[in-house]
DRENTIRO-502699 format. One line per 4 residues: their letters; for each residue x, y, z of C-alpha. Coordinates in nm, 2 decimals, decimal comma, always signed. Each point is the difference from the previous one (the first is absolute). Example, Ala and Ser with C-alpha at 12.3 -4.5 7.8 and 13.67 -1.06 7.14 Angstrom:
<marzas>
AS = +1,23 -0,45 +0,78  +0,14 +0,34 -0,07
</marzas>
This chain:
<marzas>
XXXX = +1,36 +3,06 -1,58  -0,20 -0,29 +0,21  +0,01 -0,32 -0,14  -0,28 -0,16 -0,16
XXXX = -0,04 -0,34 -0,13  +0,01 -0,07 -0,39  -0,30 +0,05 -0,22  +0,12 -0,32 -0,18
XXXX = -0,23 -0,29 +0,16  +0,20 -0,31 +0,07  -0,16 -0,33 -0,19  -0,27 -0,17 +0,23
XXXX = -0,20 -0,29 -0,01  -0,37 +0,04 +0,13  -0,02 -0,17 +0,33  -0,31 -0,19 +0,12
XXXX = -0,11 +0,24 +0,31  +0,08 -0,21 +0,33  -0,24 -0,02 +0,33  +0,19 +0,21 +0,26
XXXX = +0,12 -0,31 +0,19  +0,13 -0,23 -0,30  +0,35 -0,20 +0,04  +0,28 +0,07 -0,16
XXXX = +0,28 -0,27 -0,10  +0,31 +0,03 +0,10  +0,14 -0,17 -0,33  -0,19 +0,24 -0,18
XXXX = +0,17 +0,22 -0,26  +0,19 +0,27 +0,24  -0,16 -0,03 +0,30  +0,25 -0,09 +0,22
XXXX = +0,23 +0,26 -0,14  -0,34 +0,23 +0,05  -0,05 -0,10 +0,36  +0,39 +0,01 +0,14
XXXX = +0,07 +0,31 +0,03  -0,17 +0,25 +0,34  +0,04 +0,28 -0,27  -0,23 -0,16 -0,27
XXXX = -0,31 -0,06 +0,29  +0,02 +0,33 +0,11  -0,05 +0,12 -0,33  -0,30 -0,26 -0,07
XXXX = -0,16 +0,06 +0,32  -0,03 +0,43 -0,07  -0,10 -0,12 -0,34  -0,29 -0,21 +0,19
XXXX = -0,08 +0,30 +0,24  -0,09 +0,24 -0,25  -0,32 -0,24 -0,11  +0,05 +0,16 -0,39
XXXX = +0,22 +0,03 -0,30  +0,32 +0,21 +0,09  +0,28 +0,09 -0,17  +0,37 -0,12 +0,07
XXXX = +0,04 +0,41 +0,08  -0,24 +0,00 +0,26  +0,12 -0,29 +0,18  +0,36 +0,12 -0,04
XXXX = -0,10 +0,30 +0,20  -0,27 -0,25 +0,26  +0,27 -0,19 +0,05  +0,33 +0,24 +0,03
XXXX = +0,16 -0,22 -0,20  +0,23 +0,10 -0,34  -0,22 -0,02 -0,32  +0,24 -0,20 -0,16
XXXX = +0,00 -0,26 +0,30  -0,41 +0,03 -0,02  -0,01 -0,09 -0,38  +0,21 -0,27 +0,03
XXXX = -0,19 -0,16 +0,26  -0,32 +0,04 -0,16  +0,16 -0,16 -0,31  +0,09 -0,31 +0,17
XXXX = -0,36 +0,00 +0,18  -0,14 +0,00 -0,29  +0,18 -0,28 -0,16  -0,06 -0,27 +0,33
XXXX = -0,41 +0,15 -0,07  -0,06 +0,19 +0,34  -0,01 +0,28 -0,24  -0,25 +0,12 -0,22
XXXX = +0,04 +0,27 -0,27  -0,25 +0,28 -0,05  +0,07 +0,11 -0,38  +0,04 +0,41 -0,11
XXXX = -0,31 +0,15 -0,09  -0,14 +0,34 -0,14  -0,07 +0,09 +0,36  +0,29 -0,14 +0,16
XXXX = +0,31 +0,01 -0,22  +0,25 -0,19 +0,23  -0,04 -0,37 +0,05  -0,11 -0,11 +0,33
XXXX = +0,04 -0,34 +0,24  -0,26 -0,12 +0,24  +0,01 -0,33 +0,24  -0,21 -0,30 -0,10
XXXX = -0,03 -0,16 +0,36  -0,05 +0,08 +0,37  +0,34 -0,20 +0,10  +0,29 -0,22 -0,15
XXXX = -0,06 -0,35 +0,06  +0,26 -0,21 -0,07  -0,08 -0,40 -0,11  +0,31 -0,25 +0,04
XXXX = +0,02 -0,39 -0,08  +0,12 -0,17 +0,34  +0,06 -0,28 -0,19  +0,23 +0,09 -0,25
XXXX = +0,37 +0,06 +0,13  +0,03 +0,36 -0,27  -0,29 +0,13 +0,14  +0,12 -0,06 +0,33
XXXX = +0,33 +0,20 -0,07  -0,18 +0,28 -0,15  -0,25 +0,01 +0,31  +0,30 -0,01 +0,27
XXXX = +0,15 +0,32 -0,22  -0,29 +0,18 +0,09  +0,15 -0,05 +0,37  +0,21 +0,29 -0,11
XXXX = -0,26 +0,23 -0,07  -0,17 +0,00 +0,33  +0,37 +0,02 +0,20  +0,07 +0,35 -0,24
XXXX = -0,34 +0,11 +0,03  +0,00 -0,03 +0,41  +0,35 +0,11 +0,03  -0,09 +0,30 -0,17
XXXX = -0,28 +0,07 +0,23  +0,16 -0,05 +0,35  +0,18 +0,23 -0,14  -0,19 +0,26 +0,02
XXXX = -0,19 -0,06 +0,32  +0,01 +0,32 +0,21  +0,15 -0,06 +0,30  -0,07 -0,05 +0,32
XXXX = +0,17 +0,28 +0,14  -0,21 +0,25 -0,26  -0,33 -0,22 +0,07  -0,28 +0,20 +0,15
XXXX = -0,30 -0,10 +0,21  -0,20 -0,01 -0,35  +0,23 -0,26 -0,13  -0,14 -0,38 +0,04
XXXX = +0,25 -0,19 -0,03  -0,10 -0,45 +0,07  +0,26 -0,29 +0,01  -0,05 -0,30 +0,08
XXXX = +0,23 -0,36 -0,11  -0,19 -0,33 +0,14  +0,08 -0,38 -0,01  -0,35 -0,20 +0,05
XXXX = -0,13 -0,33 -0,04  -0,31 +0,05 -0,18  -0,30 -0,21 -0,12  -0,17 +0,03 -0,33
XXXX = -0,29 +0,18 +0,14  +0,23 +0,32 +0,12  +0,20 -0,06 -0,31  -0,33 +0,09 -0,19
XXXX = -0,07 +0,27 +0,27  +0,32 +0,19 -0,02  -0,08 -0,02 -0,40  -0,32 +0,19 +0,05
XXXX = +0,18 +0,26 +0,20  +0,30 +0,04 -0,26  -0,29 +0,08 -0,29  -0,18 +0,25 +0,23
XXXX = +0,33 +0,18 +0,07  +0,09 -0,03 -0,42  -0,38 +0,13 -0,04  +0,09 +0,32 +0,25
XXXX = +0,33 +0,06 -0,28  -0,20 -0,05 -0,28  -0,25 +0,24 +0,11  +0,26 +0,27 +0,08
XXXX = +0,18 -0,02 -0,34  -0,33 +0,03 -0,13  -0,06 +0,31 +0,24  +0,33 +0,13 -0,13
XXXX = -0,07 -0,07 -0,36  -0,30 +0,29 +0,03  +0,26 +0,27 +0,12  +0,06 +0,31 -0,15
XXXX = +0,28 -0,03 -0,26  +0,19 +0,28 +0,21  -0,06 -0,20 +0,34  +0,30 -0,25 +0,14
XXXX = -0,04 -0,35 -0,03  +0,31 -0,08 +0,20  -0,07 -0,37 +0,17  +0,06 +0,11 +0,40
XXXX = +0,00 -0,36 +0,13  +0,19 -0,34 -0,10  -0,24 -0,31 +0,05  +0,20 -0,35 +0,00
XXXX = -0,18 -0,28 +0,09  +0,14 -0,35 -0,03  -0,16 -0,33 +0,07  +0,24 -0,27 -0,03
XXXX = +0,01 -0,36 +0,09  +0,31 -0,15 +0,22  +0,18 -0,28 -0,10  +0,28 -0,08 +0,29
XXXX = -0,04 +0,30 +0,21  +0,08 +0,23 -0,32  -0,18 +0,23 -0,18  -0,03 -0,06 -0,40
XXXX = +0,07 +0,26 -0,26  -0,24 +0,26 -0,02  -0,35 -0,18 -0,21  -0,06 +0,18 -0,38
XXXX = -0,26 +0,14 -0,07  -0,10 -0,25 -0,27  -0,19 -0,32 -0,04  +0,18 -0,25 -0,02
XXXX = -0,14 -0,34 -0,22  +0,05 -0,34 -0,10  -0,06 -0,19 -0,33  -0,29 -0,21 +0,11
XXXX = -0,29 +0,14 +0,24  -0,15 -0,26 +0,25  -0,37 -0,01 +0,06  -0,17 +0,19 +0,31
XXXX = -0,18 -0,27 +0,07  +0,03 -0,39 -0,03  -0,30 -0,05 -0,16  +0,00 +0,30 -0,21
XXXX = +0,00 -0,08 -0,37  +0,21 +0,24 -0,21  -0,29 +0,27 -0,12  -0,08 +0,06 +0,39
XXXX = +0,39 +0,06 +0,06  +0,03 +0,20 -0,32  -0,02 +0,38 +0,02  -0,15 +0,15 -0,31
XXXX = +0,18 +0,34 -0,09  -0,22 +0,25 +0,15  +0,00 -0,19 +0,30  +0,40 -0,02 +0,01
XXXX = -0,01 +0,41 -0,05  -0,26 -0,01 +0,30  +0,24 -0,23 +0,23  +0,31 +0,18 -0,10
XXXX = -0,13 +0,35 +0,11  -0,11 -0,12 +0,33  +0,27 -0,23 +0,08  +0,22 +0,31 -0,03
XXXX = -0,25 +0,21 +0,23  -0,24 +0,19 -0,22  -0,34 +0,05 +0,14  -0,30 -0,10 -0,16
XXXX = -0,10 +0,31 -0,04  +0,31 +0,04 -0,18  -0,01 -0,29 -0,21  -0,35 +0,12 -0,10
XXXX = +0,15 +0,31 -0,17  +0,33 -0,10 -0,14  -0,17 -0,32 -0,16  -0,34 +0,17 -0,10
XXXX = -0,22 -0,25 +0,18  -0,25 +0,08 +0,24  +0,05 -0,06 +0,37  -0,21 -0,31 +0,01
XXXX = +0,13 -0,15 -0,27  +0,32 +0,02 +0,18  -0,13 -0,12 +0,32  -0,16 -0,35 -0,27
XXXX = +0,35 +0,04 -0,10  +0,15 -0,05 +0,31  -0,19 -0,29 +0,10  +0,05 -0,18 -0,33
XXXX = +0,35 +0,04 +0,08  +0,02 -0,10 +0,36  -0,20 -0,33 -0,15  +0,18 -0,10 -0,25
XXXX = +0,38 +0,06 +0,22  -0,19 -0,15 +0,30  +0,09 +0,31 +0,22  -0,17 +0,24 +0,20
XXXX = +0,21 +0,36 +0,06  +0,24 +0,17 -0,19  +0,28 -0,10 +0,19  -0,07 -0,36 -0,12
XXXX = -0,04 +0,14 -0,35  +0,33 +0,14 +0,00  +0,16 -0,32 +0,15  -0,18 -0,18 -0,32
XXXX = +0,12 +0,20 -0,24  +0,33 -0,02 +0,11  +0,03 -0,34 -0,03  -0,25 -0,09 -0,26
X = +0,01 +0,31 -0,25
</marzas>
């Protein structure tokens, strides 16, 4: 007899919906534990794919992964909120889970020595999760003329300008991802979704000839934000909230277009948006942005 999750609903709390891009932190009730284990992504990102309510059953079988393994994965998900239930109803008796964001984007305090800890644990993460990739890579003795295959390592002195510049590249290459997952997403249930390529890219400062630890994927902060500019008095340097949403979305490479949809605002009024925001941080491309809110989030 297949296994099916229980009718009993677990308690839940009704959570705010969150624009596609919104920060997570990583002292937040069971994120870490959430985020530090390859297992527990791969079974938020086929939740993400399907773009609706599924149950734990379905995604046990999307997945290829033990029921059991699946529920308890959702159940911690859904504690560190990158879950949302979808309650039984008369037309659909079992519960059912849905994603409430595009990505998971982790925020971190650089300035406070626990939040540092937890940030360097994440180090672990990323060393399982691209271990377990390589692998998997077919090799080269079974590669075909059809398989690309691109490496490259580099040491460069760079100045700002092609820092920015490489930045621009790195979103257009996310953009191409973002737009397959979301190609993949519109599949046929009964179609593979089987990733065939491994994309690592690393950009990483040198200090002494030596490469640093791999960079998180969070935003790091400290307790006091300095002004963009000067002269700026503190409403100019102050994002109000829907701006912050706005800069958060296309610091982490959202189109406007995209922005537009997932925050419900027209296309110009992201483009006002935008220039508000370059204003008032005293920047001028999203590269910039980023840096900004890196340092003064």
């Amino acid at each position: 007899m297949p296994a099916r999750s229980s009718d009993k609903q677990p308690r839940t709390k009704p959570r705010v919906q969150q624009p596609a891009y919104a920060p997570l932190s990583i002292t937040g009730s069971g994120v870490l534990d959430a985020v530090s284990q390859p297992v527990h992504l791969q079974v938020w990102e086929s939740i993400r794919r399907f773009r609706r309510a599924v149950t734990a059953a379905e995604v046990a079988t999307s997945a290829r992964m033990p029921m059991a393994q699946v529920q308890s994965t959702i159940d911690t998900l859904h504690s560190a909120g990158l879950l949302e239930l979808v309650p039984a109803s008369r037309g659909q008796r079992a519960i059912r889970w849905k994603t409430n964001r595009e990505q998971i984007l982790l925020t971190y305090r650089r300035d406070l020595p626990e939040e540092e800890l937890l940030q360097r644990k994440m180090q672990h993460l990323f060393d399982a999760t691209q271990r377990d990739l390589r692998a998997k890579i077919k090799p080269r003795t079974a590669r075909t003329n059809r398989d690309f295959h691109w490496n490259s390592v580099d040491a460069a002195q760079l100045t700002v300008s092609e820092v920015n510049e490489i930045y621009e590249l790195l979103q257009k290459v996310t953009t191409v991802l973002r737009r397959a997952k979301a190609r993949v997403a519109a599949l046929d249930s009964s179609a593979s979704v089987d990733s065939n390529y491994f994309v690592s890219m690393d950009v990483e400062p040198l200090l002494e000839g030596a490469l640093p630890l791999p960079t998180m994927q969070c935003i790091g902060s400290t307790a006091e934000s300095k002004p963009a500019h000067a002269t700026a008095n503190a409403s100019e340097t102050k994002l109000t909230a829907r701006e912050r949403d706005v800069a958060v979305q296309l610091a982490a490479g959202a189109s406007r277009a995209e922005v537009s949809r997932q925050l419900r605002i027209s296309p110009h009024t992201v483009t006002e948006f935008t220039r508000r925001i370059y204003r008032k941080l005293g920047v001028n491309n999203r590269a910039r942005l980023a840096a900004k809110l890196t340092s003064d989030a």
